[in-house]
N, C-alpha and C positions, 0 to 999 in steps of 0.2 A: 862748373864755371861760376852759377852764383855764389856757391859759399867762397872763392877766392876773392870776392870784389871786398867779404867782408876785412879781406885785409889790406886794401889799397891805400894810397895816402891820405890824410885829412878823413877818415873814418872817426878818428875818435873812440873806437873803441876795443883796439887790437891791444893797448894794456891791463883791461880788465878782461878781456878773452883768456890772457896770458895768468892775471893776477886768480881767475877763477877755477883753471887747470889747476896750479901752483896748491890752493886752494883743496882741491879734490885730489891729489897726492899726498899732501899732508895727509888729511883726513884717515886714508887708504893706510901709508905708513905709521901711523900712530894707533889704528886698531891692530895694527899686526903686531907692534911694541905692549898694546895693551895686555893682547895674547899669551906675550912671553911671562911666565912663572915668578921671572926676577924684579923685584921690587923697584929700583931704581929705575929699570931699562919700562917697566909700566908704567911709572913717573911720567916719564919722559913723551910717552906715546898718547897718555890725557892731553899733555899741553901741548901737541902737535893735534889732536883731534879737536882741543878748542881753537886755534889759532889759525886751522884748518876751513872750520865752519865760519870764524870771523873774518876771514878770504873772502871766501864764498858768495856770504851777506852783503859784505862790501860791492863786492865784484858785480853781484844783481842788482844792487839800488844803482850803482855805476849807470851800469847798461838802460837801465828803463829810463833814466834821468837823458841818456841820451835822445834814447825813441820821443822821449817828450817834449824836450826841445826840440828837434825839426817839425814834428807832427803837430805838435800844441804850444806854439813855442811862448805863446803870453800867456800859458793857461795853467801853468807848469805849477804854484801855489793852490788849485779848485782842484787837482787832479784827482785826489782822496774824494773830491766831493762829488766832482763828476763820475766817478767807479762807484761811489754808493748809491747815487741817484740813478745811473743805468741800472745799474742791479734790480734796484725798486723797482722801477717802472717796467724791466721787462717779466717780473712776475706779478705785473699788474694787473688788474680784473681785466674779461675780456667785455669790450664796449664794442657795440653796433648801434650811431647815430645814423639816422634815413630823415632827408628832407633835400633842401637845396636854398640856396639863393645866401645869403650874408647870415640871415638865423642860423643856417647848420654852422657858418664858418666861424661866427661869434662863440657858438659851443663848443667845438674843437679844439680854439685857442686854450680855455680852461681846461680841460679835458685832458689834454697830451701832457699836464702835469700830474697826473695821478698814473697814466699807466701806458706803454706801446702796444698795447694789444687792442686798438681803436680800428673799426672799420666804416667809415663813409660812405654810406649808400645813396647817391646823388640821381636828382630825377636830372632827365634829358628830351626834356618837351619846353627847353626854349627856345624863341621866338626873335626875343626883342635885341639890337643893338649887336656888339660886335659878334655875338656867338649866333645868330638870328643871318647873318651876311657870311658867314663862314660857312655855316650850314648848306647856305644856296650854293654857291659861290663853289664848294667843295663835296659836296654832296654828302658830307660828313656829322657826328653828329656836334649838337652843340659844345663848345667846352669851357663855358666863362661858370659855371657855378662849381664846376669841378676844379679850375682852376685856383677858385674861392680855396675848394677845402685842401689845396694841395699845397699852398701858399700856408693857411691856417696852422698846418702838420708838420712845416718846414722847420730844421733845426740848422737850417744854413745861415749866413752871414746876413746880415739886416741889407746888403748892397744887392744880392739876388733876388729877395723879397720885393724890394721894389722893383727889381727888374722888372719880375714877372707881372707886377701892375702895374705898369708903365704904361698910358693912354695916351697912343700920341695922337696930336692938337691938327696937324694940318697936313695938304696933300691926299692924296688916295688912300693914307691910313688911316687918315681921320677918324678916330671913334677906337679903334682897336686896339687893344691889350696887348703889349708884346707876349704874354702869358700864354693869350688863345692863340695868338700868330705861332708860335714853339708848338705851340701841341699840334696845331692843324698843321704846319712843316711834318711833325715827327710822324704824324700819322699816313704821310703821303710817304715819305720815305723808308717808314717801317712795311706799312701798309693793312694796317690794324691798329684803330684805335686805342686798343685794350692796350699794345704793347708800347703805345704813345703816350698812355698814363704810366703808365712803370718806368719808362728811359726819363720820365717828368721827376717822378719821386723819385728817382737817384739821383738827377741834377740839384735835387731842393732837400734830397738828405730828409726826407719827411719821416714821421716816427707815426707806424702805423701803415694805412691802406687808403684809399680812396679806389674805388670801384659804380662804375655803372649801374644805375638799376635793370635796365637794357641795353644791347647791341644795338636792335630795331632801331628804324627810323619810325616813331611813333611821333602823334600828334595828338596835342591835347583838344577834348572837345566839349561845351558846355552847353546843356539847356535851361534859359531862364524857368521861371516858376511862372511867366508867361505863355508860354513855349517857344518864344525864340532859341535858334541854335547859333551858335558862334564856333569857329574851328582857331585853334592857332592860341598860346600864351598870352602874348600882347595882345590879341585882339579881345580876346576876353576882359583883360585888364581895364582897358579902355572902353570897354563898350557901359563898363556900368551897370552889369546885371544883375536883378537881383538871382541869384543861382540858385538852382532847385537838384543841380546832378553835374559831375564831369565825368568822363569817360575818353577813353585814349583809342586810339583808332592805329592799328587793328587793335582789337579788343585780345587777341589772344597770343600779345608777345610774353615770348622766355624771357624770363630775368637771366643773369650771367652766374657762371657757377657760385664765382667767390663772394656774390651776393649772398645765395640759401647757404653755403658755408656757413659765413660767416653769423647769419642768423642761428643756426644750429650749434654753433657752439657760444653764444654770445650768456653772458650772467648778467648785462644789462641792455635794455632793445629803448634808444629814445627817439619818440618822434617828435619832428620842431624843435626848439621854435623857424616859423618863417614861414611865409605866405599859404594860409591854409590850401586853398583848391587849384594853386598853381607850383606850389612847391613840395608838402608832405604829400597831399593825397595823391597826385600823381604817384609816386612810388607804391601806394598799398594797391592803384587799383591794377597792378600785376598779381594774376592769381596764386602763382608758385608764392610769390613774398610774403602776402595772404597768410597761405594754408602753413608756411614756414615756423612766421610769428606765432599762428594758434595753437603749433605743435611745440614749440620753446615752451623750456622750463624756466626759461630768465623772468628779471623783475620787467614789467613792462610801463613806461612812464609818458607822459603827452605832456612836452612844455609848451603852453596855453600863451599866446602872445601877447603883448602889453598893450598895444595899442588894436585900435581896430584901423584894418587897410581898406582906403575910398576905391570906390567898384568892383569891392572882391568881396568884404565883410560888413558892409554899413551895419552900424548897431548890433552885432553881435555880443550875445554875453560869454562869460568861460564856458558856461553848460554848452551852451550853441556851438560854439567852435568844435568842444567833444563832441558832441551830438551828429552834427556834420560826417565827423570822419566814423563815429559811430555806423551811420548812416552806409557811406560807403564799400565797410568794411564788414565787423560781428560786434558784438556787446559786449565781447571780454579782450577787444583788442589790445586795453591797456589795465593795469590797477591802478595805476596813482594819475592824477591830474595837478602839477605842479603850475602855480601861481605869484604873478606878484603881486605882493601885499603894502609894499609902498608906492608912498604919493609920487603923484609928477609935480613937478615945479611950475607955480600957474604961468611962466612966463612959456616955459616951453608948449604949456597946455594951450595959448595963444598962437603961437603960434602952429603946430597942427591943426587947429581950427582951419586956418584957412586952404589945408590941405581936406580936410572933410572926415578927420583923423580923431577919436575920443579914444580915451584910457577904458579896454575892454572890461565891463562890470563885472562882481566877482561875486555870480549864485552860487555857492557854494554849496548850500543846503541841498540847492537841483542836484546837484551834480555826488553828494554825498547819497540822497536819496535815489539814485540811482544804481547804487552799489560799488562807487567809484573810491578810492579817499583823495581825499585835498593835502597836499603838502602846499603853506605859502611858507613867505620870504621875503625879503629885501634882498631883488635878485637883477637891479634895476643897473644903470648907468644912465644918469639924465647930466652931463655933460655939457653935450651937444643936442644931441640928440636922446631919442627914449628908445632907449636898448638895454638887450642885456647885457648884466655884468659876466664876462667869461669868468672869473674867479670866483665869485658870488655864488653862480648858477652849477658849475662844475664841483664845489665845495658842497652845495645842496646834496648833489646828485650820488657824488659817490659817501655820503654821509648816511641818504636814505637805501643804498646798494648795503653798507655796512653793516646796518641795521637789521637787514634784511637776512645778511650774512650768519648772525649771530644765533 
């Protein structure tokens, strides 16, 4: 019954169905004239074998020009470009970035032009704002930073995109993402998170993975260098501590499959940029991810954040920032400690001031004498704000992967 519909009216493409038969009989009859002994009558059965194949040719660029107008229908001159850039990219290195909050999702955006074999390992120890009220509310786990990367990985239409970060202003939704609101729907109706990320990436066409670090309802927990303890994302943020240790509570959740997968087969493992002791390190202090990373044979890399964050990192230099996850984790967690090496704009430098915000100092030396290496860069976008450049940073990364290759 389906293959009849191929011939119903306004198809469009029941004359080259026809012209590419027509096509494939020449062809048939002009080798069996080729066959015959007599000169003329094999004359004849060449120029039926070429005029055969020039059907044929026809017939196929026909038909695809069809498929491409309904399916792609403004796209129909990139199409060449679009089939070699899939190509590329799905024998693209395999990437596994781990961290959470706008730094993973700033990487990613660069990222998802070099290759589709990217996996997102997102922490889920938030707290604050609409994923913080979802959480209670649902009992479910947070989903605004995975939304971050599932957005970042999207190769849908720029009207989706914003869907999904769509914050509305007033009423009882005040504050919430239509983004989280979809996943936390999907999750109640699937009734598994996991597969409330996956029904997500086929709505947003994302190119790659995004995956959990945990299922667990885990919580993050911090003791100052005072020994106060703090429990909870936000609260930690807020409290202003100088931090001496985090730890997640239970101490002894599973990570999710497609997480150590994807670590075991990764050729490059980055962690950061983005919120040291409330976004990467959460993810390492899972033991499985841990023992994962120290068994990979991929390059291991730490992008070292530009600025230092008020009540998380006051004065922090690059060495400290590694140091820190050093700390948490082993000594050989990473090889490279990537930096950036350009200035900030004194105007923007003013203003983070009054956020309690300085351009993280770059010991290099510590951090080389430690057995690390330094890769810098101008890997900035000082804009608006002092972030990374997705392009900059992702041209870095798979430049020092290459090399690495060679």
């Amino acid at each position: 019954m389906k293959l009849i519909k191929w011939l119903y009216p306004g198809m469009r493409i029941k004359r080259w169905i026809c012209l590419c038969t027509l096509g494939i009989i020449m062809i048939t009859s002009g080798a069996v004239r080729w066959a015959s002994a007599e000169f003329p009558i094999k004359q004849s059965g060449l120029l039926l074998v070429i005029g055969g194949i020039g059907a044929v040719i026809l017939s196929i660029e026909k038909i695809i020009k069809v498929f491409i107008n309904v399916l792609l229908p403004k796209q129909e001159e990139k199409i060449v470009d679009i089939i070699y850039q899939k190509r590329q990219l799905r024998w693209g290195p395999k990437i596994v970035a781990i961290g959470g909050g706008t730094g993973l999702s700033t990487l990613l955006h660069g990222v998802k032009k070099y290759t589709e074999n990217i996996t997102a390992i997102v922490t889920v120890t938030d707290t604050g704002g609409s994923s913080g009220r979802l959480t209670k509310q649902f009992n479910m786990l947070p989903p605004g930073d995975i939304r971050n990367c599932l957005v970042a990985l999207a190769e849908t239409e720029p009207l989706m995109k914003n869907l999904f970060n769509y914050r509305f202003k007033n009423g009882d939704l005040s504050g919430h993402s239509f983004g989280n609101l979809f996943i936390a729907a999907l999750t109640d109706v699937t009734g598994d998170f996991e597969e409330a990320i996956r029904k997500s990436s086929e709505v947003l066409a994302i190119q790659g993975k995004v995956v959990p670090s945990t299922l667990e309802n885990v919580s993050l927990i911090a003791r100052g260098k005072n020994g106060r303890v703090i429990e909870g994302e936000t609260n930690i943020t807020k409290a202003n501590l100088s931090i001496e240790r985090v730890f997640l509570k239970p101490d002894n959740c599973q990570p999710t499959f497609e997480a150590i997968q994807a670590i075991e087969d990764a050729e490059l493992i980055i962690l950061g940029p983005g919120s040291l002791y409330t976004s990467v390190i959460p993810n390492l202090l899972i033991r499985k991810i841990q023992e994962a990373i120290k068994k990979s044979k991929a390059i291991k890399v730490y992008v070292c954040n530009v600025m230092t964050q008020s009540g998380e990192t006051d004065g922090y230099t690059a060495f400290e920032h590694l140091a820190a996850i050093i700390k948490h984790t082993y000594p050989q967690i990473v090889n490279y400690c990537v930096i950036n090496s350009a200035p900030v704009p004194d105007e923007l430098l003013a203003k983070y001031r009054q956020e309690n915000a300085y351009p993280v100092v770059l010991d290099t030396e510590r951090i080389r004498k430690r057995g690390y290496a330094v890769v810098q860069g101008d890997i900035i976008d000082t804009s608006n704000y002092v972030r990374h450049n997705s392009e900059k940073l992702a041209a870095l990364l798979i430049n020092l992967l290459q090399r690495n290759l060679i």
